[in-house]
C-alpha positions as CSV (number, residue, x, y, z in Angstrom):
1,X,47.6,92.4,80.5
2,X,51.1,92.0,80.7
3,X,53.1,95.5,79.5
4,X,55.9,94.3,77.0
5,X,57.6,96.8,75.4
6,X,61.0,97.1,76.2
7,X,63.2,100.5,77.6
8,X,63.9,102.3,74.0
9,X,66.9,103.1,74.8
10,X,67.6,99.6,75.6
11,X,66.1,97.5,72.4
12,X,69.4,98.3,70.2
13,X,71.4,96.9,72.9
14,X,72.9,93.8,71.9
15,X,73.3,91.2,74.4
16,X,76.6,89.1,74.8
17,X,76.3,85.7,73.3
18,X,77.5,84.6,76.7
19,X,75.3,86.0,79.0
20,X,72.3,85.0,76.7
21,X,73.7,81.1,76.5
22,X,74.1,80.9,80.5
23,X,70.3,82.6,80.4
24,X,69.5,79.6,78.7
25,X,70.9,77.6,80.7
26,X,69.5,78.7,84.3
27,X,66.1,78.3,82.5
28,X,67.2,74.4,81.7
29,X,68.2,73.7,85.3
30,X,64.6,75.7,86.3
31,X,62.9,72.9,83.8
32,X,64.7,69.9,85.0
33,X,64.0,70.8,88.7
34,X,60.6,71.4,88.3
35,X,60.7,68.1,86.6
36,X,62.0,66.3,89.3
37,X,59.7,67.6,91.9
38,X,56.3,66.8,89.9
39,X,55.8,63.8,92.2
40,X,54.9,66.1,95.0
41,X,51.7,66.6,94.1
42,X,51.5,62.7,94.4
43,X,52.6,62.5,97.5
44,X,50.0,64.9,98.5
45,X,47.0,63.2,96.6
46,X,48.1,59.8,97.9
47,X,47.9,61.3,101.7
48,X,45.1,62.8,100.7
49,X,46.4,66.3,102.0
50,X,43.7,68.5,99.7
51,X,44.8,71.9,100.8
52,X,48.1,71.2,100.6
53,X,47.7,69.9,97.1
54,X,46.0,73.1,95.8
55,X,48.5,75.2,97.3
56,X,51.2,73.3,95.2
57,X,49.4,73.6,92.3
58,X,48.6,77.0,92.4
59,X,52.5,77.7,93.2
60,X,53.3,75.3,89.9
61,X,50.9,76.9,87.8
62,X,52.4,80.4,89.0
63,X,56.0,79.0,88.2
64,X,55.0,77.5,85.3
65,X,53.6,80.9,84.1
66,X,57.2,82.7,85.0
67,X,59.0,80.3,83.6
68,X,57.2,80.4,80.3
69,X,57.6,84.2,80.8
70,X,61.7,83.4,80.8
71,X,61.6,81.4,77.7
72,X,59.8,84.1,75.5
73,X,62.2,86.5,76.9
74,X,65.0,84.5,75.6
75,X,63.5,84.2,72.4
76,X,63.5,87.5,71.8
77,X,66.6,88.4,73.1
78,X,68.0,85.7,71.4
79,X,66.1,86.8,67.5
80,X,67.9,90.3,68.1
């Protein structure tokens, strides 16, 4: 289980509307490139490279996982 409470001290804080909107953006650019390498795992079934497809979809899923991590961070960050 994933621990997700916050530092106390640290849950008052407000974060700089700034900071939050560049947050936002990384995690855009981190979408659109993952976007744009999806056809790897073509490449990989067309050449009929099995290990190397697993491997690049167990690193995607793992991604995908942080990534979805980032985006419910900046939902709470940005609801405070």
């Amino acid at each position: 289980m994933q621990f997700k409470d916050l530092n106390p001290e640290a849950q008052g804080a407000l974060i700089p509307v700034q900071q939050l909107d560049l947050f936002a953006l990384s995690l855009r650019a981190r979408l659109e490139a993952f976007v744009f390498k999806a056809d790897a795992s073509l490449d990989y079934l067309r050449k009929q490279k099995n290990e190397q497809l697993k491997n690049y979809l167990q690193t995607t899923i793992f991604d995908l996982q942080c990534l979805l991590n980032e985006f419910e961070m900046h939902d709470t960050l940005q609801a405070q």
